[in-house]
C-alpha positions as CSV (number, residue, x, y, z in Angstrom):
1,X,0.0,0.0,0.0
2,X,1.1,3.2,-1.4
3,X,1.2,6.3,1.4
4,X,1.5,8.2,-1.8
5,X,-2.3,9.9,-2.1
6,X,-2.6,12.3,-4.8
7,X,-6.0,14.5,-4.8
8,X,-7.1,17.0,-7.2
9,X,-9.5,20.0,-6.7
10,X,-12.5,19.8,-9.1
11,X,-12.6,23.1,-11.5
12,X,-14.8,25.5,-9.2
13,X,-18.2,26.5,-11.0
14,X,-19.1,28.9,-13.2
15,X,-22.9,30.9,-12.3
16,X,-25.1,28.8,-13.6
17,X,-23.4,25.6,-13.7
18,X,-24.8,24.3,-11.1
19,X,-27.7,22.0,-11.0
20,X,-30.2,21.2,-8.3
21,X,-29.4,17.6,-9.1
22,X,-25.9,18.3,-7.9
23,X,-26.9,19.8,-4.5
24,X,-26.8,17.6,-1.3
25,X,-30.0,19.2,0.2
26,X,-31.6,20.3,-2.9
27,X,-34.8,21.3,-1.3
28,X,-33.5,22.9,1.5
29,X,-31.0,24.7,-0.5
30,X,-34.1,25.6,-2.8
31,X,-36.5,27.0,0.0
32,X,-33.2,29.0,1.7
33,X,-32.5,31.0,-1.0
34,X,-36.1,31.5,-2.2
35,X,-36.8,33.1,1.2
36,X,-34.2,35.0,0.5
37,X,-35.0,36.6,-2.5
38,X,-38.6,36.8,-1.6
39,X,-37.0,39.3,1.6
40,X,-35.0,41.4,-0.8
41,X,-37.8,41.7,-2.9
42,X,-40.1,42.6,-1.2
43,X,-37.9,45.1,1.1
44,X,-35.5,46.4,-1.8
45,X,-32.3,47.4,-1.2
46,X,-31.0,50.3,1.9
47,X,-32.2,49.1,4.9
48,X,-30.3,47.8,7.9
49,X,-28.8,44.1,8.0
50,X,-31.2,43.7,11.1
51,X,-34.4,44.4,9.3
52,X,-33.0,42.0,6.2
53,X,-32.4,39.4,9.5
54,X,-35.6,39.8,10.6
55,X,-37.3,39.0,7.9
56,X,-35.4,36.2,7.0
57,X,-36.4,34.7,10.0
58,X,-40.0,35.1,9.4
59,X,-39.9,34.5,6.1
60,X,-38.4,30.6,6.9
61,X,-40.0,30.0,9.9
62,X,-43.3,30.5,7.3
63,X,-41.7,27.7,5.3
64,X,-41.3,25.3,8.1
65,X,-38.1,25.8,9.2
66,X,-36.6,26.2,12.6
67,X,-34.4,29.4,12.9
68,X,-32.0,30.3,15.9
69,X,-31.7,34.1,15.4
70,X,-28.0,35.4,16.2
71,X,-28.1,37.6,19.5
72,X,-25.7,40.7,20.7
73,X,-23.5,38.4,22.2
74,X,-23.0,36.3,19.1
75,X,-20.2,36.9,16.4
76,X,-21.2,35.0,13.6
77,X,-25.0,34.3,12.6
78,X,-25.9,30.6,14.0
79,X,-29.3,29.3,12.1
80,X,-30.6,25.8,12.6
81,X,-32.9,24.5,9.4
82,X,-34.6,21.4,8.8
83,X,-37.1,20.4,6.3
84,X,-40.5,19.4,8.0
């Protein structure tokens, strides 16, 4: 046995190479990012990161999800999702 191991890097993706086939969580991914763009939508662009939060969080909890919000104390935004 050889400890030789040899690993290449897949080519990263271009936008739009990407398939939903390809995703691990293709549904989730799917419902995540439609929330998203259903936020900035419907709030456009220039408000604060905490109104964009907010509705985030209502918009996925809508969707089934459950959502741990990020609190002062917090450095980096902790959300727990799961498909119903």
């Amino acid at each position: 046995m050889s400890d030789d191991v040899s690993y290449e890097a897949p080519e990263p993706l271009r936008f739009g190479q990407l398939k939903r086939g390809d995703l691990i969580h293709p549904e989730l991914s799917h419902s995540i990012v439609g929330a998203a763009m259903r936020v900035l939508n419907t709030l456009k662009p220039g408000l604060g990161e905490k109104a964009y939060e907010n509705a985030l969080v209502v918009e996925l909890c809508k969707r089934g999800h459950r959502v741990e919000q990020q609190n002062d104390s917090m450095f980096t935004t902790r959300v727990s999702l799961s498909i119903p």
